[in-house]
C-alpha positions, -999 to 999 in steps of 0.1 A, spaced: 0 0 0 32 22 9 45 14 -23 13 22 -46 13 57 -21 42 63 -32 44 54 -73 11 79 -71 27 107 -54 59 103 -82 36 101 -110 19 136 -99 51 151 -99 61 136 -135 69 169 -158 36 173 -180 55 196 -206 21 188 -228 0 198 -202 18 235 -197 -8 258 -176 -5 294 -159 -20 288 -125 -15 261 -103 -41 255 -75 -32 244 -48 -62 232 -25 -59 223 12 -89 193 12 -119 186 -13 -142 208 3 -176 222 -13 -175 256 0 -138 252 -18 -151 243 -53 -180 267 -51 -149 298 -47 -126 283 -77 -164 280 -99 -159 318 -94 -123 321 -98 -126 303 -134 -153 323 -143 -133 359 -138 -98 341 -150 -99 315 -182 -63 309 -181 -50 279 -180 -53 260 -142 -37 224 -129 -51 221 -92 -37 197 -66 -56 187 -39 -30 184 -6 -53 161 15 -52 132 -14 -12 131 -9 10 117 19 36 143 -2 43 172 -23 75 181 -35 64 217 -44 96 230 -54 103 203 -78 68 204 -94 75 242 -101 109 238 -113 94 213 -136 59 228 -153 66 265 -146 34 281 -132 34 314 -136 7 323 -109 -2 296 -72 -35 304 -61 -40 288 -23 -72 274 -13 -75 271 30 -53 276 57 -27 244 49 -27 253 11 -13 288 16 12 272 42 26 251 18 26 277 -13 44 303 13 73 277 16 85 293 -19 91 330 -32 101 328 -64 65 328 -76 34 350 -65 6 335 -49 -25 344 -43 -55 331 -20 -90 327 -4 -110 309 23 -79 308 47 -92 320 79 -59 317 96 -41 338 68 -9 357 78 15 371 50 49 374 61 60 405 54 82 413 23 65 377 9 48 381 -29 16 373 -15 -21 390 -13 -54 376 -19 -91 380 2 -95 378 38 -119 355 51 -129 384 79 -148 413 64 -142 449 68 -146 453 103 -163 486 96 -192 465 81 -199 451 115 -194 483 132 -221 502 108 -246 472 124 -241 483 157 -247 524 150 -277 511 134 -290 493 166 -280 522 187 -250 497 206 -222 517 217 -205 494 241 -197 461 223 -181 435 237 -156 410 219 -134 381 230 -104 372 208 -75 350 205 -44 375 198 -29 342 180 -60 340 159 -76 376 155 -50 396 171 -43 418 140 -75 415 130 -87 433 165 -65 459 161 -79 472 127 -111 470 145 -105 489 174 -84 518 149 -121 519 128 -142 519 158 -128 547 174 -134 567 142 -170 553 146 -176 560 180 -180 525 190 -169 515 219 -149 480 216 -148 458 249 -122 435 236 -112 409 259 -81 380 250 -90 345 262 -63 322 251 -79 286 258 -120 285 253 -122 274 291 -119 311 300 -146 324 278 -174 317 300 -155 338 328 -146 366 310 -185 367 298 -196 367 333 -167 398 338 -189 422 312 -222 417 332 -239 453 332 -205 465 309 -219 466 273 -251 466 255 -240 444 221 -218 406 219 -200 405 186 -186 366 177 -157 369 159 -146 337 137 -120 329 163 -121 291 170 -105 300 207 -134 326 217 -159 307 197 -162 268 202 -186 240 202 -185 240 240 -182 277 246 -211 290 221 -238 282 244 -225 307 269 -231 336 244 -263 334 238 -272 324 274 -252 359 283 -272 381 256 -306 364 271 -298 373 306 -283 409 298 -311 416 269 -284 426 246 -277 413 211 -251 391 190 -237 398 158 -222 370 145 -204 358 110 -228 329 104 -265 321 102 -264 291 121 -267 312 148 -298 331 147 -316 297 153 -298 297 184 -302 332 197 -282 357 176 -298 391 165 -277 393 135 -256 373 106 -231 389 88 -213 365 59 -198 363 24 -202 351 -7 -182 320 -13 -187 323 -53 -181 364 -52 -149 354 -36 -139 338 -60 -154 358 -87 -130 383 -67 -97 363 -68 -104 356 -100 -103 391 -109 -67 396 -94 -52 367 -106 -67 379 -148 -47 415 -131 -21 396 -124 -13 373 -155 -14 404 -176 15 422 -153 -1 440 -126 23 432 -95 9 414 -63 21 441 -38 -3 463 -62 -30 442 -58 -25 440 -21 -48 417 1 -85 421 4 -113 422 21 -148 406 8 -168 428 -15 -199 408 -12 -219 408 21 -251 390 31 -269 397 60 -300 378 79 -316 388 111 -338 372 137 -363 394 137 -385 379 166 -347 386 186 -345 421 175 -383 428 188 -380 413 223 -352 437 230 -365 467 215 -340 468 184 -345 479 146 -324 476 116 -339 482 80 -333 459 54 -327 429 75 -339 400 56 
């Protein structure tokens, strides 16, 4: 079975000189939410694509495969497939739907955040009339991401009660330290601050202190939550796809510079918003 592993993983990396492309994909896992962002990343770039799929190999020799076919373009799909591309600089890489994304500095990288524009979230809160918000982050996870938050809220006039935890086991306490504090939760997509085990306490929080929570994903305005901000996994892509055609025809990747979503969909739980006296227009 080793051996067949193995005889696979050389054949991949086989130079395919009849197979010559311009972008090579490289995806972290076959994922849906994956293949729904590339449908829009072919759709804004036709050029010529070869896509590996990490999770179907035990390995990758990436700098051989480059040497090899020549890609003039990597586009990285999730968290472990920009790992891997960032291992090499001697071509640019772009990439989406890595919520852990961190460019090195000096690196040719740039591509479109997972996180929106914090002001986006911010605008929801002036709506509702919530100046004090409170928000528990990992500095690890969201660290950097908190602190282009708290530049735009002051600028807003939003309040930010931001509060590290570093393992979930202290969410629950650092809740119960913003009793009476704040008048809005907002959920980050930080998988420290917000767990299977720790999401309960949120909503049990907003329900005791008649406040609401803004969260990134609509799963959770069955459970509670007031409102749901989110992206488009196709516009993503549509959005990559855009930069990478920029690209290819000679525009340079710290000109195209990193991202944030273009396209954002909201939901609200109305019934939420009425028991505590709330109103935002165009909630859906």
């Amino acid at each position: 079975m080793q051996f067949l592993r193995t005889l696979v993983v050389g054949l991949l990396l086989l130079p395919l000189p009849a197979l010559a492309y311009d972008v090579l994909v490289l995806q972290s896992l076959r994922e849906k939410s994956y293949e729904e962002a590339l449908r829009g990343v072919r759709r804004e770039c036709p050029a010529s694509m070869r896509t590996v799929v990490l999770s179907d190999y035990a390995e990758i020799d990436l700098t051989r495969l480059l040497r090899e076919e020549h890609p003039r373009l990597i586009i990285a799909v999730g968290d472990r497939a920009l790992e891997f591309a960032e291992r090499q600089r001697s071509i640019p890489v772009l990439f989406m739907m890595a919520l852990q994304a961190k460019v090195r500095t000096g690196a040719p990288v740039a591509g479109v955040w997972m996180l929106l524009d914090p002001q986006r979230y911010l605008s929801i809160f002036d709506t509702l009339g919530t100046r004090r918000v409170a928000v528990l982050y990992d500095p690890q996870r969201t660290g950097a991401y908190l602190k282009r938050a708290q530049l735009a809220s002051r600028r807003s006039g939003i309040e930010l009660y931001a509060r590290e935890v570093r393992s979930p086991k202290e969410t629950v306490a650092v809740l119960e330290s913003l009793r009476g504090k704040v008048d809005a939760l907002w959920m980050l997509p930080d998988l420290t601050a917000v767990s299977t085990e720790t999401t309960e306490a949120y909503f049990l929080f907003s329900q005791g202190e008649r406040i609401p929570v803004v969260t990134f994903a609509d799963a959770y305005l069955a459970m509670g939550g007031a409102v749901a901000l989110s992206f488009d996994r196709y516009d993503i892509g549509r959005q990559l796809g855009g930069m990478a055609q920029s690209l290819l025809e000679g525009t340079s990747v710290e000109e195209l510079q990193t991202q944030y979503p273009r396209k954002v969909l909201m939901k609200v739980n109305d019934g939420v918003l009425r028991r505590f006296r709330l109103a935002l227009p165009g909630g859906s």
